[in-house]
N, C-alpha and C positions, 0 to 999 in steps of 0.2 A: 504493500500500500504506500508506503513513505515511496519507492520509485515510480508508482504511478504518480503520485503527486510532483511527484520532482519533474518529470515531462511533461508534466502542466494535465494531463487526461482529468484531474479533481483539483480544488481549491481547498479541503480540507481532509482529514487522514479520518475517516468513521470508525476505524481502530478504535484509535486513540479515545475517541469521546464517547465508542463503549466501553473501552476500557474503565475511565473514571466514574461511570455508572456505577463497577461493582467495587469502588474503592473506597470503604469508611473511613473518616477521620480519626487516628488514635490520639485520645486525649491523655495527658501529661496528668501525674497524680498530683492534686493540690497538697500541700504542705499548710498545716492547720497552726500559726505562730501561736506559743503559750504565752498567757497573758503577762507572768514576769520579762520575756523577750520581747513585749511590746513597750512595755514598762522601761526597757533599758534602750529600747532605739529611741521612744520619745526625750528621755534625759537626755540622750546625745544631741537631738535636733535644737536649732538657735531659734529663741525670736517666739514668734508665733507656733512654729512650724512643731513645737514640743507639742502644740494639740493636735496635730493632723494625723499620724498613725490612731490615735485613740476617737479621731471621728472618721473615718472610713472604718471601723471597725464598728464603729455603731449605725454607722449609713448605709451600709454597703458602696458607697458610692464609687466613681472611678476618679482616681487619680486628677485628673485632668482639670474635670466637670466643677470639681472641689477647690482645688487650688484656681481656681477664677471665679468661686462666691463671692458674693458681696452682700455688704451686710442690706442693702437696698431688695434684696432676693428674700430676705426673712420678714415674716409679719407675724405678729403676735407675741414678742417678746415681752410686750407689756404684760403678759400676764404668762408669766415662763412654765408652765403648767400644761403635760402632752394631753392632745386633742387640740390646745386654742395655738399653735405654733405651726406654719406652714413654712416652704420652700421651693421657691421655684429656679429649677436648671434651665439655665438658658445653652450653657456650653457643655453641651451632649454631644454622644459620638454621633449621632445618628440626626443630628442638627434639630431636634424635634423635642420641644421645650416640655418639659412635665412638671408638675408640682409633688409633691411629699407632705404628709404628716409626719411630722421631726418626733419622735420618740424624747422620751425623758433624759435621756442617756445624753441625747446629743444635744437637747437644749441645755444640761446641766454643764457639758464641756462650753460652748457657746458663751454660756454670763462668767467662764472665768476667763477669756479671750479679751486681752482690752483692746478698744480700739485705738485706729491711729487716724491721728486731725488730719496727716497727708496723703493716705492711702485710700477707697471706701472699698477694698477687700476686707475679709476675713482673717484669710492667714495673708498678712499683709510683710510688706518688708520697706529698707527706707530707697531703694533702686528706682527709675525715671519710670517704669513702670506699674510699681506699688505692687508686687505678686510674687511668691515663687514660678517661676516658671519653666524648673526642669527638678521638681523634687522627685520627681521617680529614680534618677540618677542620685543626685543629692542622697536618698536612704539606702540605695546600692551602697555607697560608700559608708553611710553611718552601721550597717547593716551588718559591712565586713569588718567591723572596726567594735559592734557590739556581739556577735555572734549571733544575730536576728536568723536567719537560717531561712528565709525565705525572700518572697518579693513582697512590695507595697502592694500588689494588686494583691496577691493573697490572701489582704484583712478585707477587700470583698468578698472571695469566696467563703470568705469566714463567718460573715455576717449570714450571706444565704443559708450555708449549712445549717448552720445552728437556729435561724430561724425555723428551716422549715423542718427541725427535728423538735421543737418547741408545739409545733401543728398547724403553724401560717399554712395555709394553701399553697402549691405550687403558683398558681394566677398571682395570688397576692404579690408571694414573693417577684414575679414575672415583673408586675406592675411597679412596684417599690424599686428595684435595680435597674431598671429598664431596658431589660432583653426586648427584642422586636418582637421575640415568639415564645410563646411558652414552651415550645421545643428547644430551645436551646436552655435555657433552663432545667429542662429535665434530662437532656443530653449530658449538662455538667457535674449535676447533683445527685437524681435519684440512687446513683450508684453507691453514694455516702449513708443512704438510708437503707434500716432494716426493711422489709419487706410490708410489714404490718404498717410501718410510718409512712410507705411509698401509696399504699391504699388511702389511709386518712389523709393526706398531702393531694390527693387528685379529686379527693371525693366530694368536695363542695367546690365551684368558683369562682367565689367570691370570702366564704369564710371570714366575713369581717371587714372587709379591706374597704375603707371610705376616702 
């Protein structure tokens, strides 16, 4: 087929693109960071940045999305109390804005965050910018320096896991991290679940989730 194609007879090799038909994705095993190894990469981190391992870990959020909050994206802090605290992501991978109800966890990190007059991020810094804007590398290095033993993305997988062993919904979870599909979602995780938690994780879809 590649020599039929190479003397022009086809434009594309139908091999080849049966072939990736029967090729699954092998996913890499998440590395689940103990909460003392979070505890010591955040001591390491400068500034702000000592709360951001410990709110991706209660957010699930991604890396990115996080490090360009701004405090203009939070409402309801006047009354710092989960249910009246929303968030909305503007810097999503998938460019496609969503809101969150902030759990207690993370509004609690949040009021010990001070702000800065010259920044209106979150985790702010004093740069012509106001942001971290390559902390994923930044804790690479804190990482190899604390003995963290993972990545920064992995305090999202962390958040899912443990949510949806807790009984959140798959959808919920879906909704809350912002997977496109709840197939990738359960592509990542189901596998971290017993079998019984994999039934009650699908069994409702919605389970609460507002």
């Amino acid at each position: 087929m590649t020599a039929i194609k190479n003397d022009g007879w086809i434009e594309k090799n139908p091999v080849r693109a049966f072939e990736r038909q029967g090729m699954k994705e092998v996913l890499p095993d998440i590395i689940l960071p103990k909460k003392e190894a979070i505890v010591r990469l955040a001591a390491r981190a400068p500034g702000t940045l000592t709360h951001f391992p410990g709110f991706l870990e209660a957010t699930g959020g991604r890396v990115t999305e996080m490090a360009m909050l701004q405090w203009s994206d939070i409402v309801g802090l006047e009354n710092p109390i989960e249910g009246h605290v929303e968030v909305t992501l503007h810097h999503t991978k998938g460019g496609k804005v969503r809101a969150i109800e902030l759990r207690q966890a993370v509004i609690d990190i949040l009021l010990k965050i001070r702000r800065s007059n010259s920044s209106p991020y979150v985790f702010s810094n004093k740069t012509d910018h106001g942001y971290y804007r390559d902390p994923s590398n930044l804790f690479w290095e804190y990482g190899q320096e604390t003995g963290f033993g993972a990545r920064l993305h992995d305090l999202r997988h962390k958040f899912a896991i443990e949510r949806l062993r807790e009984g959140w919904s798959i959808y919920r979870v879906q909704q809350y991290i912002g997977h496109g599909s709840v197939l990738t979602t359960e592509r990542y995780y189901l596998r971290y679940l017993t079998q019984a938690q994999q039934a009650k994780v699908k069994s409702d879809g919605n389970n609460g989730f507002r």
